[in-house]
C-alpha positions in Angstrom: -28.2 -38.3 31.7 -25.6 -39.2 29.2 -22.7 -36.7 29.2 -22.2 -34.9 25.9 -19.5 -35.5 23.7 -17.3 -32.5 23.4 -16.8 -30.7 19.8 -13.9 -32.2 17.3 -12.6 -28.9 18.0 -11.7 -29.2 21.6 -10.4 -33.0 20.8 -8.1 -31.6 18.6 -7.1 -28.7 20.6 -6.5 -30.9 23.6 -4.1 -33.2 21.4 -2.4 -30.3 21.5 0.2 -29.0 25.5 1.5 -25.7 26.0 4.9 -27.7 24.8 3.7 -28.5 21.6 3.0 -24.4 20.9 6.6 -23.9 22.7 7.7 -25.6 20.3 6.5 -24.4 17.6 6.8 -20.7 18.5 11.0 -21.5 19.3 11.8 -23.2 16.2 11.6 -19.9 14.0 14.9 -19.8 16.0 14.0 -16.0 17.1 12.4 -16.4 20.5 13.2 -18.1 23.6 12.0 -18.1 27.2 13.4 -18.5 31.3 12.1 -18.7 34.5 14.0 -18.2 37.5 13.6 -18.6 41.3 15.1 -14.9 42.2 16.4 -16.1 45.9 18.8 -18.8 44.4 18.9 -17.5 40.7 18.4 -20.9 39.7 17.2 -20.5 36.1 15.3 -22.7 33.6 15.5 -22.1 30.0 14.1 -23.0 27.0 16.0 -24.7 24.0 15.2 -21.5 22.0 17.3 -19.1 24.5 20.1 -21.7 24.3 19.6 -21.0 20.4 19.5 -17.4 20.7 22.4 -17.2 22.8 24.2 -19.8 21.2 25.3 -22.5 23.9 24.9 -26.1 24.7 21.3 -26.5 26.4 23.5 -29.6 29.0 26.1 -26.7 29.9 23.1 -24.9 32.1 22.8 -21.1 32.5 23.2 -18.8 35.6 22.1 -15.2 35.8 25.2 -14.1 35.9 26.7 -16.1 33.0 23.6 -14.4 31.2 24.8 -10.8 32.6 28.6 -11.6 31.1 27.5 -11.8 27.6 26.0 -7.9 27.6 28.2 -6.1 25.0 30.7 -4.1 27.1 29.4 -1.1 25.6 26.0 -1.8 26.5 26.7 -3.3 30.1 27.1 0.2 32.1 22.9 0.5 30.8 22.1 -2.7 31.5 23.8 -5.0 33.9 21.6 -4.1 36.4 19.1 -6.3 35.3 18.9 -9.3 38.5 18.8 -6.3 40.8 16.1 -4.5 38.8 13.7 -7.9 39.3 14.7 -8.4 42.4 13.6 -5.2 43.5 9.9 -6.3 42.1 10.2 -4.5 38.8 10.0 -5.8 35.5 12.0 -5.6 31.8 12.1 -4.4 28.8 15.5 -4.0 27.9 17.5 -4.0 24.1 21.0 -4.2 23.9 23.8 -6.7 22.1 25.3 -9.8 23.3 28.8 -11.5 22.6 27.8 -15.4 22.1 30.5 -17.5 22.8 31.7 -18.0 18.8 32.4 -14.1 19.3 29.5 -13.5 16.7 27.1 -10.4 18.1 23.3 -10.5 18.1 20.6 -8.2 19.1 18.2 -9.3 21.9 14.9 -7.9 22.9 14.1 -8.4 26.7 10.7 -8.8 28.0 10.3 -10.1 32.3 7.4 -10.3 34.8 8.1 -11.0 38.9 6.0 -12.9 40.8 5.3 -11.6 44.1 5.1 -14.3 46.9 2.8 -14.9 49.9 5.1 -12.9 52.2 5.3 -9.4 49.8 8.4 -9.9 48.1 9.7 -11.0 44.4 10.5 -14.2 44.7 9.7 -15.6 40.8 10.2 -13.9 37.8 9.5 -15.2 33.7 11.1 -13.6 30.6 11.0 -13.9 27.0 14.1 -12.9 24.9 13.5 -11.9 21.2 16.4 -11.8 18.7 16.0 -8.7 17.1 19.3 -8.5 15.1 17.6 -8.7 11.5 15.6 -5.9 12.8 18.4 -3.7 13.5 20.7 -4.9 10.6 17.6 -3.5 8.2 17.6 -0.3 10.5 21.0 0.7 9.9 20.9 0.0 6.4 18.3 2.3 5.8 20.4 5.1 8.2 23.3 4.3 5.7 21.3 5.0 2.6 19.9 8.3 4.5 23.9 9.6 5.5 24.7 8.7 1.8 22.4 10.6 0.5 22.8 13.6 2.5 26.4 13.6 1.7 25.6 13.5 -2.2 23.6 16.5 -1.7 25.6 18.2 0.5 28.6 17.4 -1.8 27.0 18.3 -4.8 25.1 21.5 -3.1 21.7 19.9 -4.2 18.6 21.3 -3.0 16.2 18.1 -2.5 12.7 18.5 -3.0 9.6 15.7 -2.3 6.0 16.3 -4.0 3.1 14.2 -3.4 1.8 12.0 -6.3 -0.3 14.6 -7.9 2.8 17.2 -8.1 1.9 19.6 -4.9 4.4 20.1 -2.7 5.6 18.1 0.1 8.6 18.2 2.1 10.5 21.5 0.3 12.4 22.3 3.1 15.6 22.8 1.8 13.6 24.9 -1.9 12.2 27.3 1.2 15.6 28.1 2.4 17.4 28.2 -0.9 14.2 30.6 -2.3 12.9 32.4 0.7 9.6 31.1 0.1 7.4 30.1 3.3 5.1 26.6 2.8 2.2 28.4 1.9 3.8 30.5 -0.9 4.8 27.3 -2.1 1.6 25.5 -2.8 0.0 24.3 -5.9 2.4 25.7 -8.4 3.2 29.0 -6.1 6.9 27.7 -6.2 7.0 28.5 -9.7 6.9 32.1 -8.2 10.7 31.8 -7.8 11.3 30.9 -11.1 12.7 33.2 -13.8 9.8 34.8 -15.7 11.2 33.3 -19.2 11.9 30.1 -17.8 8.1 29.2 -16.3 6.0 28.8 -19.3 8.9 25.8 -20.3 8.9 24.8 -16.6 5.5 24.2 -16.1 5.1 22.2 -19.6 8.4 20.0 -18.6 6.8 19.5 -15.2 2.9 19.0 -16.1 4.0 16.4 -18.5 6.2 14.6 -16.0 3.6 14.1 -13.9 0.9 13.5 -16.1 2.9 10.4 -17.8 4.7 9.1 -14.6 8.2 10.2 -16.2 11.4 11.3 -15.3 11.9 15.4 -14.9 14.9 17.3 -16.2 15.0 20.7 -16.9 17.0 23.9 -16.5 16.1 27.1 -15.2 16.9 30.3 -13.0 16.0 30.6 -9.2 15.7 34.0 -8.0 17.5 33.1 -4.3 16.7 34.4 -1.0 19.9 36.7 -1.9 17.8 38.2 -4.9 20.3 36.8 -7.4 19.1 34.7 -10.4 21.1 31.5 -10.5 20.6 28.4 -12.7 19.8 25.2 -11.9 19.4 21.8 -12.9 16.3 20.4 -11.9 15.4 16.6 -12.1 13.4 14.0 -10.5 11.5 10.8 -10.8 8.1 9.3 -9.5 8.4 6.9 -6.5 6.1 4.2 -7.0 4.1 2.0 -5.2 3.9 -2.0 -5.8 0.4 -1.9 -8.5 2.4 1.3 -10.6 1.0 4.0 -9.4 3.1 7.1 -8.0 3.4 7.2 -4.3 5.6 10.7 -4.3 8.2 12.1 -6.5 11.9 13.1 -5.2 14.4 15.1 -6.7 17.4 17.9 -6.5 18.3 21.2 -7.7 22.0 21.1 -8.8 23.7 24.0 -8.9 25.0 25.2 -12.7 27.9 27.8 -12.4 28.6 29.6 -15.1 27.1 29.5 -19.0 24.5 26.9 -19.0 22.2 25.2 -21.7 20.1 28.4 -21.9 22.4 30.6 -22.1 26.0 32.3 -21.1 24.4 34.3 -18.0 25.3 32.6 -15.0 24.9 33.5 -11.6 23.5 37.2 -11.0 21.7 36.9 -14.6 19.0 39.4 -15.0 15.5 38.6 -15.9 16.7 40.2 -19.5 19.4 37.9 -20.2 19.3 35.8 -23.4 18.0 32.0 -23.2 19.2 30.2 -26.4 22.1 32.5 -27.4 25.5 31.2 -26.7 28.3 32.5 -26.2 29.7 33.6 -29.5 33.3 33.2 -28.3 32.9 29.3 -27.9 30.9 28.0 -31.2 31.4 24.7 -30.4 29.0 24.9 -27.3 26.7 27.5 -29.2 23.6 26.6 -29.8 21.5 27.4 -32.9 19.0 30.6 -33.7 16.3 30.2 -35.2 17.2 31.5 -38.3 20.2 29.8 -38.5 17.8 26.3 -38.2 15.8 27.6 -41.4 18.9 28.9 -43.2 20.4 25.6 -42.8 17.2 23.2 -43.7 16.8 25.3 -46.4 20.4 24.9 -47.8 20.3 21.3 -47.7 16.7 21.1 -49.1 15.9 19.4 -46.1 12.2 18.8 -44.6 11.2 18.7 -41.2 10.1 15.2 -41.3 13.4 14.5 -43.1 15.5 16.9 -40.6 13.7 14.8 -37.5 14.8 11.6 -38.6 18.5 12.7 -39.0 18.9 14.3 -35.4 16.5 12.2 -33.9 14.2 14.4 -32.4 10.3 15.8 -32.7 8.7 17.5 -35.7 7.1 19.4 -32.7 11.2 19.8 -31.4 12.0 21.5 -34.7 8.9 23.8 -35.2 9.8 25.4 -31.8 13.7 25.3 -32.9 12.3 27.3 -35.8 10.3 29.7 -34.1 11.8 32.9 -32.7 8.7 33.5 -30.2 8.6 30.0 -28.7 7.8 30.6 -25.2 9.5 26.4 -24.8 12.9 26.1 -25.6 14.4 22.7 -26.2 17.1 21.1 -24.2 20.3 22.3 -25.5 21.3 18.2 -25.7 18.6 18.5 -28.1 19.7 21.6 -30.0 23.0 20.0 -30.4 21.5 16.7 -31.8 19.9 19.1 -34.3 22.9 20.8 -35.3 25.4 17.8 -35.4 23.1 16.0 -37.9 23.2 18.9 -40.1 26.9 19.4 -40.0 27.0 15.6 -41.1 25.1 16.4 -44.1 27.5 19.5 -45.0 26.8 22.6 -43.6 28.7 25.1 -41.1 27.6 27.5 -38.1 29.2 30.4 -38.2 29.5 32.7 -35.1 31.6 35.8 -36.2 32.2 38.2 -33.3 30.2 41.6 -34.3 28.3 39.7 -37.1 25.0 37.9 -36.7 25.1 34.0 -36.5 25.3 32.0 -40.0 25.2 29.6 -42.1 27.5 27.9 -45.1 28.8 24.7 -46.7 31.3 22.9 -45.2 
């Protein structure tokens, strides 16, 4: 009977010693391996270890020399490595090392022991990883975490996470700053906390955001845990994932002391308070009534399609300038895009204490 010829496969896997995938594994340079007789810590190791711990493979390497390169903050935890096999146990151990060129690495430690014929550890195998890139890319991402808590706890931002769709996520710091519990939040329950004037502009800021992947940045009133109204800046953008879609949106609640875009009534305001009125005081900051935005347009014999082009804004923009019932007030960087371009074409706000906002050439 003729023996069989084995398949091309085995040929080519049998071209092929345990050296040859050694090899290959040590060259990415992150990976090497030991063995040791535990009774006269005689040690064998590979050229990737020599790599990884950065020494000449013809100067050898002792257990001990090993032990001596632990970083001394790290060697109370883990110099008790040679005893630890010896006692038949094995290793997984992570911890630095001080190579000789006084550069530090990171080094993953995996051993085995071999028991013997009379009971007791007389072997033991190891593979050491070098992790360092690993940890480097750790700690970078803890820095960017500590420098972002310090913005916000610098700038007493309240940070808020949503999912893709807009529902809440991770609100933690909203629920502490509103008094709100998770489930009061859901859907668009955190709206609850929102000044009563400020929603309906809220919710169309926010809906279109999300609807068209764009950034968010609106103003409005929080009624706090305290039961004071206060203002607050709220913007955010859409996280996304590598083929454009949103993955989750982050953003922050920065605190607005004082008059803010909507108005001069700062913290304590009452759900009565005026939104677009300025303070009459300061006309420079003022923003414009509605009848002051028809007076003027008129004046100049302006139309809106011409007015639009001038400041730069909507047609939609000025029809909600325009109109007193508006339940969607425009940004007050809008409103004073709006009122610069009509003081370049010649006219003047006027803001007369005990007199009603108006309008007259410049």
């Amino acid at each position: 009977m003729r023996p069989q010829k084995p398949p091309e496969g085995d040929g080519v896997l049998r071209a092929f010693s345990s050296r040859h995938f050694l090899k290959l594994v040590e060259d990415t340079g992150k990976v090497g391996f030991w063995s040791a007789d535990l009774r006269t810590e005689r040690l064998d190791a590979s050229p990737g270890l020599y790599r990884i711990l950065g020494l000449d493979p013809a100067s050898g390497v002792t257990f001990g020399f090993g032990l001596d390169m632990i970083h001394p903050e790290d060697k109370p935890a883990h110099a008790d490595q040679i005893a630890v096999l010896r006692s038949g146990q094995p290793i997984n151990r992570e911890f630095r090392i001080i190579r000789p060129d006084r550069t530090q690495r990171w080094i993953l430690h995996h051993a085995e022991v071999i028991i013997g014929q009379d009971g007791q550890p007389n072997q033991g195998m190891g593979v050491v990883f070098d992790v360092t890139a690993h940890h480097e890319a750790t700690n970078a991402m803890m820095q960017r975490h500590d420098r972002l808590n310090a913005l916000i706890t610098a700038t007493a931002a309240v940070l808020w996470i949503t999912q893709a769709n807009g529902e809440p996520s991770d609100m933690t710091q909203w629920m502490t700053l509103t008094g709100q519990s998770f489930d009061e939040m859901q859907g668009l329950g955190w709206m609850d906390a929102i000044h009563p004037e400020d929603r309906p502009r809220t919710h169309a800021a926010w809906i279109t955001a999300v609807e068209h992947m764009a950034t968010y940045n609106t103003d409005y009133r929080i009624l706090c845990a305290d039961g004071i109204y206060r203002w607050f800046n709220s913007r955010g953008a859409p996280v996304l994932n590598k083929d454009g879609s949103v993955r989750e949106w982050i953003g922050v609640c920065l605190n607005v002391p004082g008059r803010t875009r909507f108005g001069s009534s700062g913290i304590g305001a009452s759900p009565e308070s005026p939104v677009q009125a300025k303070d009459a005081t300061d006309p420079v900051e003022s923003g414009l009534t509605p009848g002051q935005v028809r007076a003027a347009r008129g004046l100049l014999g302006l139309s809106k399609d011409e007015l639009a082009k001038l400041a730069n804004v909507s047609v939609s923009t000025l029809n909600r300038l325009e109109d007193p019932s508006s339940a969607i007030q425009p940004r007050h960087d809008t409103v004073m895009a709006v009122r610069r371009a009509f003081e370049l074409a010649g006219v003047e706000f006027t803001f007369e204490a005990g007199k009603k906002p108006g309008v007259r050439e410049a």
